[in-house]
N, CA, C and O atoms as a MOPAC input file, in Angstrom:
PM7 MOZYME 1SCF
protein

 N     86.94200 1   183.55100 1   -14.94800 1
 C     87.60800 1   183.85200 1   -16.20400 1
 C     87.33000 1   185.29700 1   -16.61600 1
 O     88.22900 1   185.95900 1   -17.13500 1
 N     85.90500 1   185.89600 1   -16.36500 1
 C     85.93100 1   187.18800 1   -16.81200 1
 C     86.81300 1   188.00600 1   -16.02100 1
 O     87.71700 1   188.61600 1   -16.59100 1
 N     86.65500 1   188.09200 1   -14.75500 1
 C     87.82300 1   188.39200 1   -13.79300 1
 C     89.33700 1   188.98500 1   -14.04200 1
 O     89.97300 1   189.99500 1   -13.74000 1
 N     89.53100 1   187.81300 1   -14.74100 1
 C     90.81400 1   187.41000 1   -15.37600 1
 C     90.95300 1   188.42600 1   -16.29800 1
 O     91.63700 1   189.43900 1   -16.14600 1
 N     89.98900 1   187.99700 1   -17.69000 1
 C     90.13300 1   188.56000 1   -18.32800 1
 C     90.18100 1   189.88800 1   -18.42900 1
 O     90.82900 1   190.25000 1   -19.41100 1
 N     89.57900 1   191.05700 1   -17.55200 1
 C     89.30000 1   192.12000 1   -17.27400 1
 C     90.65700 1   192.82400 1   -16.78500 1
 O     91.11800 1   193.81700 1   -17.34700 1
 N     91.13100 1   192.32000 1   -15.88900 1
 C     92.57300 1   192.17400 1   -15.67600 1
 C     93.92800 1   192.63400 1   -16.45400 1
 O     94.80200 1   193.50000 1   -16.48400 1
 N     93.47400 1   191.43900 1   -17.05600 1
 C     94.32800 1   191.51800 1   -18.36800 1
 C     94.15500 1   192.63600 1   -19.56400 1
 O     95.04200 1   193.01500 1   -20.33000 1
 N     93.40800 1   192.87000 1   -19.54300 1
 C     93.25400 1   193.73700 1   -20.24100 1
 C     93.72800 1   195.45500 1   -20.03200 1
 O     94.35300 1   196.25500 1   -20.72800 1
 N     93.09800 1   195.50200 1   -18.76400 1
 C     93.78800 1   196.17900 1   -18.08900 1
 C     95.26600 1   196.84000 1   -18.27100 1
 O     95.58700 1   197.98400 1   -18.59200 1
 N     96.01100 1   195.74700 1   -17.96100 1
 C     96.91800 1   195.77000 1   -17.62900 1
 C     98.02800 1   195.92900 1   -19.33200 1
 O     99.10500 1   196.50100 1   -19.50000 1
 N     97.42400 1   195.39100 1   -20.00900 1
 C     97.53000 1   195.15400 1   -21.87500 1
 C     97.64500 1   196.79800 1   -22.57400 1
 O     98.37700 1   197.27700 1   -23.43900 1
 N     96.57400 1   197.34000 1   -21.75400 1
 C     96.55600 1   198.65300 1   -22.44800 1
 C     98.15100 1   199.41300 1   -21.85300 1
 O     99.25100 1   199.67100 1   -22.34100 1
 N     97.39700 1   199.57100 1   -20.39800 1
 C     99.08400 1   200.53600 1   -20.20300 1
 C    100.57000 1   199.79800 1   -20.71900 1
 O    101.38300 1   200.36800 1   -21.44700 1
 N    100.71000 1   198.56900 1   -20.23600 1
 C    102.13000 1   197.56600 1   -21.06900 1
 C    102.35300 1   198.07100 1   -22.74000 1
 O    103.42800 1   198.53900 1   -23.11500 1
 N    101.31900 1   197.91900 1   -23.53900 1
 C    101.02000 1   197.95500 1   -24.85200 1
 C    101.64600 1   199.32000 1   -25.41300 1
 O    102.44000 1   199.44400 1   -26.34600 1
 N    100.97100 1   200.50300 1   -24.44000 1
 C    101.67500 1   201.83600 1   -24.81000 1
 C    102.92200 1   202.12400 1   -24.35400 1
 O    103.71900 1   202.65700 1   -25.12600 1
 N    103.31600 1   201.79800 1   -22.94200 1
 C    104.39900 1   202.01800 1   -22.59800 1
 C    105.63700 1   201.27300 1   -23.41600 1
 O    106.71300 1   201.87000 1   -23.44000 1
 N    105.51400 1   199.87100 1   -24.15100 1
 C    105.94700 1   199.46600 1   -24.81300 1
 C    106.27200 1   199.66900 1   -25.89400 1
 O    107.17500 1   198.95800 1   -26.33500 1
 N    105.51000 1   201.01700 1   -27.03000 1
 C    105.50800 1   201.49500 1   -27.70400 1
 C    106.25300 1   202.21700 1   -27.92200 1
 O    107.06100 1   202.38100 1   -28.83600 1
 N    105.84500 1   203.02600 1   -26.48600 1
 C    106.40400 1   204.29300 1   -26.29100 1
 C    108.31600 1   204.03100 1   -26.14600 1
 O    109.13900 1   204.87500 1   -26.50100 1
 N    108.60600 1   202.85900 1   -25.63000 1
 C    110.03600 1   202.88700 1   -25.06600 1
 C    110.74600 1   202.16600 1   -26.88300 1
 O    111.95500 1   202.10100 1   -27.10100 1
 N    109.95600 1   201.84200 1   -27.65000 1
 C    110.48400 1   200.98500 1   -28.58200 1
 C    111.03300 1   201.89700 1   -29.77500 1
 O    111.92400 1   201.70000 1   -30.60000 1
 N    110.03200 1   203.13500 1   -29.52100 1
 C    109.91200 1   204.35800 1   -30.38600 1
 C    110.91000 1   205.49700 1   -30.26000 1
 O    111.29100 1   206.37100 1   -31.03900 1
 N    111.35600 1   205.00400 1   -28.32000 1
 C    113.11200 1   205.95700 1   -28.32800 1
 C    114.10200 1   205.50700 1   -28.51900 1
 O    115.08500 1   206.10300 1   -28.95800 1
 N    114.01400 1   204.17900 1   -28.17400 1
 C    115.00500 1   203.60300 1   -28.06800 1
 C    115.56400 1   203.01500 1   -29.63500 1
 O    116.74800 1   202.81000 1   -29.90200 1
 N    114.99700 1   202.91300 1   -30.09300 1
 C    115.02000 1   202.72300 1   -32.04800 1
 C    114.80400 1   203.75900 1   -32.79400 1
 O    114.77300 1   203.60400 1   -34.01500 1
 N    114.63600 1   204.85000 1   -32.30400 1
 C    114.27000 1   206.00100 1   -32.90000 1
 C    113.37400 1   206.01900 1   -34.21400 1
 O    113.76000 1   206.30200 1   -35.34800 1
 N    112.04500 1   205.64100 1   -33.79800 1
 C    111.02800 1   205.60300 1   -34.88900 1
 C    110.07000 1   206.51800 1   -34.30100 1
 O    109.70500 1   206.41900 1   -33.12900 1
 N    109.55700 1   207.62500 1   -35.30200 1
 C    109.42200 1   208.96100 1   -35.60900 1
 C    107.95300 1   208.69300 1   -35.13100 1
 O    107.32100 1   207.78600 1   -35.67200 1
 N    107.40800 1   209.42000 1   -34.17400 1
 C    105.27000 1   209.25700 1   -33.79000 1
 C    105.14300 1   209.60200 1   -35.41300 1
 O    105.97100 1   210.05800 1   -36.20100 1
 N    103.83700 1   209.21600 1   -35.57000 1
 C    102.96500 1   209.48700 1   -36.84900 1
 C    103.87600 1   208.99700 1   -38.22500 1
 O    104.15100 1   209.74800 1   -39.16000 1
 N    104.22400 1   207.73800 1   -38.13100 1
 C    104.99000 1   207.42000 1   -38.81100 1
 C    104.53500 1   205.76500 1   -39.53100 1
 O    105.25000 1   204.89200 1   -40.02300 1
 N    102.86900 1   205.85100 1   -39.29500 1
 C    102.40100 1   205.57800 1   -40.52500 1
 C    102.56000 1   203.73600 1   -40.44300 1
 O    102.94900 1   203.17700 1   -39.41800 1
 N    102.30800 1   203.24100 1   -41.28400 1
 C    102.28200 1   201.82000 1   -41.33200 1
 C    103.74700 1   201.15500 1   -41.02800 1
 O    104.10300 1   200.36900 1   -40.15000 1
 N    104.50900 1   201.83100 1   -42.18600 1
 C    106.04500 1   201.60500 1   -41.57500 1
 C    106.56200 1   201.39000 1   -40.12900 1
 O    106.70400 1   200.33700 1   -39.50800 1
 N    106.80100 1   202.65500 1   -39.76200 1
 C    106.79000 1   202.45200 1   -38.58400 1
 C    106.36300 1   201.29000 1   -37.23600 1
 O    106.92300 1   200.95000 1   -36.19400 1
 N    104.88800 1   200.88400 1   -38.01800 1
 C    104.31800 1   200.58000 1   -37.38800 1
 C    104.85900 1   198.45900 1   -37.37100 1
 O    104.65300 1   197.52700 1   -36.59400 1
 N    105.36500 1   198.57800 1   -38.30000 1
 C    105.99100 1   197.31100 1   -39.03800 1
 C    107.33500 1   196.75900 1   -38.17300 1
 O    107.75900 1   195.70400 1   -37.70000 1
 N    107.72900 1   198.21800 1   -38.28700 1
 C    109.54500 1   198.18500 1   -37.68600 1
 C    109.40700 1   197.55000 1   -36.02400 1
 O    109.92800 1   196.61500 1   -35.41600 1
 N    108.28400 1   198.75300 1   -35.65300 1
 C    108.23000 1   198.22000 1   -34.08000 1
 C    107.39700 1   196.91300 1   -33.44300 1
 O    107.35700 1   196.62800 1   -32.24700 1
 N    106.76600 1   196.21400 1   -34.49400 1
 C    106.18200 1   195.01700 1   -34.36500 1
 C    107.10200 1   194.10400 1   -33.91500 1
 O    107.08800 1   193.41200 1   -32.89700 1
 N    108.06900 1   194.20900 1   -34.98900 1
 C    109.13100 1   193.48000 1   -34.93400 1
 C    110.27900 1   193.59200 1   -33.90400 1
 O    111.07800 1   192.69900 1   -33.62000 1
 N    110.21700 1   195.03300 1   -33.31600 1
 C    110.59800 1   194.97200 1   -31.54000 1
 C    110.53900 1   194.44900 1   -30.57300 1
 O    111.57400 1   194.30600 1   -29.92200 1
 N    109.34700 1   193.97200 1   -30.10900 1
 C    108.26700 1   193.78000 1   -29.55100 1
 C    108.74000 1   193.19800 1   -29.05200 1
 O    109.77900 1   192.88500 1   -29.63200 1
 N    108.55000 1   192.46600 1   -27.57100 1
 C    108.95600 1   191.56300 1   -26.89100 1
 C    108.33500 1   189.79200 1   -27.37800 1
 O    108.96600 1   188.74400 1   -27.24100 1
 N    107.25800 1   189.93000 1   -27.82000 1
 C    106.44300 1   189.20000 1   -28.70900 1
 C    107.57200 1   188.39500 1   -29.84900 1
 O    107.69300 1   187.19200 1   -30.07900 1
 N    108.20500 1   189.40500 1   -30.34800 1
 C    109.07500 1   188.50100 1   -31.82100 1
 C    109.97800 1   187.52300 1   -31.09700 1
 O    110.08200 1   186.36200 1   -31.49000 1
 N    110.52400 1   187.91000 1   -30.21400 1
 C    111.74300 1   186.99400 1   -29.18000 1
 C    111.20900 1   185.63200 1   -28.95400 1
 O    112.05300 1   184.73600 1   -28.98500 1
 N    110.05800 1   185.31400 1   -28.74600 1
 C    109.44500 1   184.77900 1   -27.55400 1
 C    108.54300 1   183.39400 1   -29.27100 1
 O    108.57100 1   182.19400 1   -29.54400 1
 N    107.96900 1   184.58000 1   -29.81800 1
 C    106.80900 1   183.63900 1   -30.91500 1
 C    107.64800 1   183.94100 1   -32.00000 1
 O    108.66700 1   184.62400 1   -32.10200 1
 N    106.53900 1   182.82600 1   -33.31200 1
 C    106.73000 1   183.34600 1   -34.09000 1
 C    105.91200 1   184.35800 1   -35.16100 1
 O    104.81400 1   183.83500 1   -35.34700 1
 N    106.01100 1   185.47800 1   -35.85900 1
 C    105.48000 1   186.18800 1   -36.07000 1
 C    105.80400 1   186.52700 1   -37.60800 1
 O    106.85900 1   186.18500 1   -38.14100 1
 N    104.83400 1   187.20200 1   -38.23100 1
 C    105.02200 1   187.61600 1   -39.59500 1
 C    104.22400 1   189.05800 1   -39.73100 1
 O    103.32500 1   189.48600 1   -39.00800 1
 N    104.68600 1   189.51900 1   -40.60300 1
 C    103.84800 1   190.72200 1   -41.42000 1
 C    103.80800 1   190.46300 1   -42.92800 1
 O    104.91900 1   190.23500 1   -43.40500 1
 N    102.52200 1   190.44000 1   -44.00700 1
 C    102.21600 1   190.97900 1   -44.85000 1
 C    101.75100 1   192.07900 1   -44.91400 1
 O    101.20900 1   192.66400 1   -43.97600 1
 N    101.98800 1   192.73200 1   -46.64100 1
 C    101.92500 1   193.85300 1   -46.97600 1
 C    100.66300 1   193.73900 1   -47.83800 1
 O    100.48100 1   192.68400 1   -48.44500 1
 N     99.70800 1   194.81100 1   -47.95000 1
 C     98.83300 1   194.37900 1   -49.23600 1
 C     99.40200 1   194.67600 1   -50.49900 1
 O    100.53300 1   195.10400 1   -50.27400 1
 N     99.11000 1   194.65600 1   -52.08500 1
 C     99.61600 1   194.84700 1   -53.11300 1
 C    100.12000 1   196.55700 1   -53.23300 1
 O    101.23300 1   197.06800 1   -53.36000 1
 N     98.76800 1   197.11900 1   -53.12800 1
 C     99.30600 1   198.47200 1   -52.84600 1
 C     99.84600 1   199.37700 1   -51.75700 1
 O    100.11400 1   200.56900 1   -51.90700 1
 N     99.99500 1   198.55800 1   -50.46800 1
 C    100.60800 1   199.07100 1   -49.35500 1
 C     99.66400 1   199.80900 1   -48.10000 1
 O    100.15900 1   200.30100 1   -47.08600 1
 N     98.04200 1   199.76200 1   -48.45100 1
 C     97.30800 1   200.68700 1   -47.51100 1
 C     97.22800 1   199.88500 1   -46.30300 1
 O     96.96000 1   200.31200 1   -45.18100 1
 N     97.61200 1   198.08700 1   -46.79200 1
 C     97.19000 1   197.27300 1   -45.45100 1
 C     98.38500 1   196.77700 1   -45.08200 1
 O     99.29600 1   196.58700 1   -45.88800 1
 N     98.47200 1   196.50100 1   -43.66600 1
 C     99.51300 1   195.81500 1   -43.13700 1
 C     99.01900 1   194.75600 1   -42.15400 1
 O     98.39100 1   195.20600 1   -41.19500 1
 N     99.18600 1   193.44000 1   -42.21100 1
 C     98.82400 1   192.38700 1   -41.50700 1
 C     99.97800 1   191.79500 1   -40.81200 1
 O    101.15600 1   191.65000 1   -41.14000 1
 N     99.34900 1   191.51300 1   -39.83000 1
 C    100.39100 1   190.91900 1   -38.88800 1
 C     99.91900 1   189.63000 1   -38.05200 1
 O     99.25700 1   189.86900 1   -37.04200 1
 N    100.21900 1   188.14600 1   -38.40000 1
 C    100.00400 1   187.15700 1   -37.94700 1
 C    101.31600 1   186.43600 1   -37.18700 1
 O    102.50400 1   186.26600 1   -37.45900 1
 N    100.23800 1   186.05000 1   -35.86600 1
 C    101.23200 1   184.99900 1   -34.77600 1
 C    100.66000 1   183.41200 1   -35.29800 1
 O     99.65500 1   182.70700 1   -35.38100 1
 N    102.03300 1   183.46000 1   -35.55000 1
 C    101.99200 1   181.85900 1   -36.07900 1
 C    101.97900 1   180.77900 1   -35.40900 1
 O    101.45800 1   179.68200 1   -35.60800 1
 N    102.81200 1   181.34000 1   -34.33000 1
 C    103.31300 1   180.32100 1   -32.56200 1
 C    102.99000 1   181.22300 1   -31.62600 1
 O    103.47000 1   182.34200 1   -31.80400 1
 N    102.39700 1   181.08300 1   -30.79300 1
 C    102.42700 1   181.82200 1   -29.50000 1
 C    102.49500 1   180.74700 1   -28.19400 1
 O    101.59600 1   179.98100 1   -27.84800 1
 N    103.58300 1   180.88400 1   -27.68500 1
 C    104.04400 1   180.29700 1   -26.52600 1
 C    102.57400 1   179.85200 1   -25.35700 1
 O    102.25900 1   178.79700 1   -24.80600 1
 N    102.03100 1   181.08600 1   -25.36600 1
 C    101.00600 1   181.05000 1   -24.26000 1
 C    100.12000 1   179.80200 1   -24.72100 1
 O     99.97000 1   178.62800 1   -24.38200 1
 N     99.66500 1   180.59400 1   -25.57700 1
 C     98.67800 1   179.08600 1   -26.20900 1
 C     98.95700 1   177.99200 1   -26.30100 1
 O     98.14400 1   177.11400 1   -26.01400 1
 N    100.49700 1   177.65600 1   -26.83500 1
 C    101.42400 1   176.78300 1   -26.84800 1
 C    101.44500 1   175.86500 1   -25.47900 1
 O    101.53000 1   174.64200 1   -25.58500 1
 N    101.37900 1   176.39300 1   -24.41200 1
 C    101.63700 1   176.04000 1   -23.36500 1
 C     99.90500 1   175.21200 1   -22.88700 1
 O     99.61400 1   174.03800 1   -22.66000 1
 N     99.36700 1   176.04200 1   -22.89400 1
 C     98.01700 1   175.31900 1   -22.81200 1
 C     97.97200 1   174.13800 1   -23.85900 1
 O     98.39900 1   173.06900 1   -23.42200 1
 N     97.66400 1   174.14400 1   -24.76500 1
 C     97.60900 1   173.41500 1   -25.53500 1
 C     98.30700 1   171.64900 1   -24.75900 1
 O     97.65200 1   170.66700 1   -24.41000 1
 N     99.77900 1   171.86700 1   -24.73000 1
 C    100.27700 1   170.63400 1   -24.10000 1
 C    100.12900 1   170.26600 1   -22.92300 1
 O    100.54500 1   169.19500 1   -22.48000 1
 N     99.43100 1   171.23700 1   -22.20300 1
 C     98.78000 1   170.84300 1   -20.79200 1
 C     97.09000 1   170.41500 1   -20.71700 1
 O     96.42100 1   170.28200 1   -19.69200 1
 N     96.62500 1   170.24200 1   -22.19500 1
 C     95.32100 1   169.93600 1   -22.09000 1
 C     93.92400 1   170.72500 1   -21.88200 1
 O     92.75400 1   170.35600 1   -21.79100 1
 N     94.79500 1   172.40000 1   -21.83700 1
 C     93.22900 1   172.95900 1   -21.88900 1
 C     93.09600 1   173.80300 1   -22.85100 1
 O     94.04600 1   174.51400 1   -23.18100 1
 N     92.15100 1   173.85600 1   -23.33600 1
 C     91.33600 1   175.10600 1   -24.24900 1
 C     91.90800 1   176.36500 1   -24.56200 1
 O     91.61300 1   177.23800 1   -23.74500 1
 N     92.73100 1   176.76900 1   -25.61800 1
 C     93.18100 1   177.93000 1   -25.98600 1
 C     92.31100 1   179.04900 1   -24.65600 1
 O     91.25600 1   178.95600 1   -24.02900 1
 N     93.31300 1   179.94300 1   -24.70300 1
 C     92.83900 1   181.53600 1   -23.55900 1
 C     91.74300 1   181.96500 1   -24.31300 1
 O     91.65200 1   181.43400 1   -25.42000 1
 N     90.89000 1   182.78100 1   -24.01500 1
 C     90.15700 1   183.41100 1   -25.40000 1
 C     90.56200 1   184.72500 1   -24.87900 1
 O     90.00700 1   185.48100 1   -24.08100 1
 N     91.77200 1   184.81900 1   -25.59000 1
 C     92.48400 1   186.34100 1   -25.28600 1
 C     91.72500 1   187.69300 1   -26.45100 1
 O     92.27500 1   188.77500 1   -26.65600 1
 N     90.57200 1   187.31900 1   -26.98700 1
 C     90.36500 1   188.33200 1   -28.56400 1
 C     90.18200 1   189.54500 1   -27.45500 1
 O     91.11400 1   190.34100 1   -27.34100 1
 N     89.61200 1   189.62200 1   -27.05700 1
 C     88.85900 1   191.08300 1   -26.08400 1
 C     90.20900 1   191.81500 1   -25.45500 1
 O     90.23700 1   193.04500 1   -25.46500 1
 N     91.02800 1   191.27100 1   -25.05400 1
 C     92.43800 1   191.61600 1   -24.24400 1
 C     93.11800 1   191.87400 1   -25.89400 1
 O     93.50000 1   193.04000 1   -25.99500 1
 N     93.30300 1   191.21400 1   -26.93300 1
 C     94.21700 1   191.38100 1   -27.93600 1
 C     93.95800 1   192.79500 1   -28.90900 1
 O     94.81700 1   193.46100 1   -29.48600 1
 N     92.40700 1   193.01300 1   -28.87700 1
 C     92.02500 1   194.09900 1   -29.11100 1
 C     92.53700 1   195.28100 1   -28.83100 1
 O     93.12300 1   196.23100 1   -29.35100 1
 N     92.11800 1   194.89800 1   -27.83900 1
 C     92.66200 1   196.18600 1   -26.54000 1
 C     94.27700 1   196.49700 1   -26.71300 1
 O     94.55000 1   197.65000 1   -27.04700 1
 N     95.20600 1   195.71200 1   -26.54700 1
 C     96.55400 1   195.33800 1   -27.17700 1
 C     96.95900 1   196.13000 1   -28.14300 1
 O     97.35200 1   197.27000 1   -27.89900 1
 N     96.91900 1   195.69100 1   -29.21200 1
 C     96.78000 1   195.81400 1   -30.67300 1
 C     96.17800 1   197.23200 1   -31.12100 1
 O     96.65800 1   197.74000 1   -32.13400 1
 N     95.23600 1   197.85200 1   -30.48700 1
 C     94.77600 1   199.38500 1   -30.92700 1
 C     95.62300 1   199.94300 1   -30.14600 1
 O     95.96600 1   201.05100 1   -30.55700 1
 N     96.24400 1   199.52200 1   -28.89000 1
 C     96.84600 1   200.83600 1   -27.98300 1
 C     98.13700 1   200.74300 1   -28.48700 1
 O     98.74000 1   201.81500 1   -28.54300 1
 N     98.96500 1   199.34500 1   -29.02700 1
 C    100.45000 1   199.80500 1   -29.26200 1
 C    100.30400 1   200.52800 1   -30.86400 1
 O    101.17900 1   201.23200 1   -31.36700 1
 N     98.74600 1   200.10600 1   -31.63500 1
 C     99.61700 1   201.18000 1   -33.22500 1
 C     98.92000 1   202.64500 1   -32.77900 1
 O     99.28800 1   203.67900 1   -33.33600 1
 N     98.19100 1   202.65300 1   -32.04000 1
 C     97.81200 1   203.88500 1   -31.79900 1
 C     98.97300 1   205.06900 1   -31.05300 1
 O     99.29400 1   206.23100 1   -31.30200 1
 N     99.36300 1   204.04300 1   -30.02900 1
 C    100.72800 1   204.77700 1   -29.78900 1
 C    102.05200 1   205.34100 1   -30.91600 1
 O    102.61600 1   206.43400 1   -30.94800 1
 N    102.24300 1   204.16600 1   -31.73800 1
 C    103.11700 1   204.52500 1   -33.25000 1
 C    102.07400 1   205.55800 1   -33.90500 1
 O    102.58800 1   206.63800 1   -34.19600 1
 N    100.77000 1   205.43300 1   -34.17800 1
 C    100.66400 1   206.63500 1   -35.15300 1
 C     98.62700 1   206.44800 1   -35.03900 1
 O     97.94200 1   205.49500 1   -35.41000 1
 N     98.22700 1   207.63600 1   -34.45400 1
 C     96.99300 1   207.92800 1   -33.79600 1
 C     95.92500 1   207.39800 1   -35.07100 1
 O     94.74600 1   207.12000 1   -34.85000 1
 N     96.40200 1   207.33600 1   -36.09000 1
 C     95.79200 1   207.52400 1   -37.23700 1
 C     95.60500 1   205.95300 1   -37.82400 1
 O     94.96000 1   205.67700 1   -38.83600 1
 N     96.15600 1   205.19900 1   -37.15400 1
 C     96.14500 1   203.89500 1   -37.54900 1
 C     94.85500 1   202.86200 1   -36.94700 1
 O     94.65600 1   202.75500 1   -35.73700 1
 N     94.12300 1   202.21700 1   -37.86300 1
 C     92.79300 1   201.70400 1   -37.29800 1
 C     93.06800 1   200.04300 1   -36.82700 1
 O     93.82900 1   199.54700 1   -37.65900 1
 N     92.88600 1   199.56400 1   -36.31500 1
 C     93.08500 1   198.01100 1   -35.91500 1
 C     91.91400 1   197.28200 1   -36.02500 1
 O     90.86900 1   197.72100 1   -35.54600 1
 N     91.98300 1   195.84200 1   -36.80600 1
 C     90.96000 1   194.98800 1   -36.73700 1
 C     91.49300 1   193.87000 1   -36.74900 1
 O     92.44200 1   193.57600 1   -37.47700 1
 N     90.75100 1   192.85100 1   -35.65800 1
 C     90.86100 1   191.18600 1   -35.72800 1
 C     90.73000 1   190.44200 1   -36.76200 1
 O     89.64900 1   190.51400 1   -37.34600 1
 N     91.67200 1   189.60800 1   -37.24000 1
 C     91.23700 1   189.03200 1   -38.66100 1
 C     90.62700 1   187.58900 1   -37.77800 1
 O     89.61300 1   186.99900 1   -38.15100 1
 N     91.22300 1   187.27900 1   -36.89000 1
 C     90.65200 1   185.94900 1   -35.98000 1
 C     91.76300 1   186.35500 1   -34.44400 1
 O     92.76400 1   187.06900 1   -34.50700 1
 N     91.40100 1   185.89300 1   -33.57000 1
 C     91.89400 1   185.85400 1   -32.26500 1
 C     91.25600 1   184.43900 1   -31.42400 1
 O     90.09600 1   184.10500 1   -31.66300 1
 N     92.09900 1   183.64500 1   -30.43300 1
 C     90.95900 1   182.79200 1   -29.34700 1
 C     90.07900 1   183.60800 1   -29.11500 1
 O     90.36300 1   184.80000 1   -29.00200 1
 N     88.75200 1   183.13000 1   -28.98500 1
 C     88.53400 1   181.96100 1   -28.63800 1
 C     87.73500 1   181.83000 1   -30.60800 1
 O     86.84500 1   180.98300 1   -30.68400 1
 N     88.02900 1   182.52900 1   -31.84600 1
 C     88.05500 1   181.97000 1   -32.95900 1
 C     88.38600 1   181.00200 1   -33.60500 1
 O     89.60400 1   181.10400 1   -33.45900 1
 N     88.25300 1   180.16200 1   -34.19300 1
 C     88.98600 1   179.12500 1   -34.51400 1
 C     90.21600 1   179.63200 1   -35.44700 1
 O     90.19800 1   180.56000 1   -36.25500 1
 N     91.33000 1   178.73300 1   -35.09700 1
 C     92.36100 1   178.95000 1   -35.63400 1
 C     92.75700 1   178.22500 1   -37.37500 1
 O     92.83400 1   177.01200 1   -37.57300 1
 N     92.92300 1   179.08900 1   -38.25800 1
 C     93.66300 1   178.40800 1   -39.70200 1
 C     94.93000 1   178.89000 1   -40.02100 1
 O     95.25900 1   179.82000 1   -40.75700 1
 N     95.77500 1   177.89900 1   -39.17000 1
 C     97.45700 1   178.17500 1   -39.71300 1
 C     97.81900 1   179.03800 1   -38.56100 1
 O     98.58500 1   178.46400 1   -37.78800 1
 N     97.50800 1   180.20500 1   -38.22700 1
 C     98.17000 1   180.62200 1   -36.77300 1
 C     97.18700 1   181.00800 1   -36.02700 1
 O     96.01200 1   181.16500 1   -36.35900 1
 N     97.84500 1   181.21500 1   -34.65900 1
 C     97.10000 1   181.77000 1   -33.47900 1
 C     96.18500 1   182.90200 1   -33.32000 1
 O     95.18300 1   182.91500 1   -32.60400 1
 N     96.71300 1   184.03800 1   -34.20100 1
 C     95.76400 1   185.03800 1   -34.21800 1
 C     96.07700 1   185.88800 1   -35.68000 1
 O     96.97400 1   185.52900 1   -36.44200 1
 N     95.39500 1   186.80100 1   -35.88700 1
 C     95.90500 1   187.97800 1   -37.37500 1
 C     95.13000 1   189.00100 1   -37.16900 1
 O     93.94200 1   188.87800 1   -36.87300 1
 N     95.79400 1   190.23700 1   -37.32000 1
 C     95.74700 1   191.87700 1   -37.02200 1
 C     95.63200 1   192.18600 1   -38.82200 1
 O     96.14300 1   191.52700 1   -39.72700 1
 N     94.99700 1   193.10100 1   -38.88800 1
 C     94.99500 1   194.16100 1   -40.31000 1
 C     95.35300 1   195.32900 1   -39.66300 1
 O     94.95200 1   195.46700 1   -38.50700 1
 N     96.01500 1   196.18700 1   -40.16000 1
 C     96.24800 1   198.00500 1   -39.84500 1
 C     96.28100 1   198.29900 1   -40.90600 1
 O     96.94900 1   197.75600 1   -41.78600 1
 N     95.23700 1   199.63300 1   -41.06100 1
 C     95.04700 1   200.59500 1   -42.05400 1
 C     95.30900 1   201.89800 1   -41.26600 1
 O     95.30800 1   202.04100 1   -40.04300 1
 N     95.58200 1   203.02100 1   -42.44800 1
 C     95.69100 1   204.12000 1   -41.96300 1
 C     94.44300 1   205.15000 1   -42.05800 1
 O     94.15700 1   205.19500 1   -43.25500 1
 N     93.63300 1   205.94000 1   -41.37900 1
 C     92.56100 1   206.16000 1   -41.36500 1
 C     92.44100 1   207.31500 1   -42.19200 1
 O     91.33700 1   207.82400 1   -42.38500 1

């Protein structure tokens, strides 16, 4: 499993930016473009197609959260009987390289990820701007 996981991760970072990077021409959303931005292309993502996903805003706007409510992967385990992935270490990794790609200035933290226990969805991201 560490194996695996190492892997994956790997592989999370370059996908994550390059994904960024193509979401950011192809939609034309501006580098250094801040939480917004960072909102618009969430919602690109190959991720929204596939799960389901949300963003909150905080009251005054410095935070932006982003929770998977459904995620297929897990989904899939789940009805086959084994133990959520404990993807947090890979989602990390994920998650700092695609807002870092939207805007260098943006900080990423786990609100929960597997192998955390789950309340209401699969995982939750905070982004602040630094």
């Amino acid at each position: 499993m560490e194996i695996a996981i190492d892997l994956d991760a790997r592989s999370w970072k370059r996908f994550a930016s390059a994904e960024a990077r193509r979401i950011m021409t192809t939609f034309n959303i501006q580098a250094g473009g801040g939480l917004e931005a960072l909102e618009r292309a969430l919602s690109l993502r190959l991720y929204a197609v596939i799960n389901t996903q949300r963003t909150e805003w905080s009251d005054d706007r410095r935070r932006l959260r982003f929770f998977m409510d459904v995620c297929r992967v897990q989904e899939a385990r789940r009805r086959k009987g084994l133990a959520d992935f404990p993807c947090k270490s890979v989602g990390v990794i994920e998650f700092e390289t695609f807002a870092a790609t939207i805007d260098p200035r943006i900080r990423t933290a786990c609100l929960q990820c597997p192998p955390d226990a789950a309340s209401g969805q699969y995982c939750g991201w905070e982004f602040t701007i630094a």
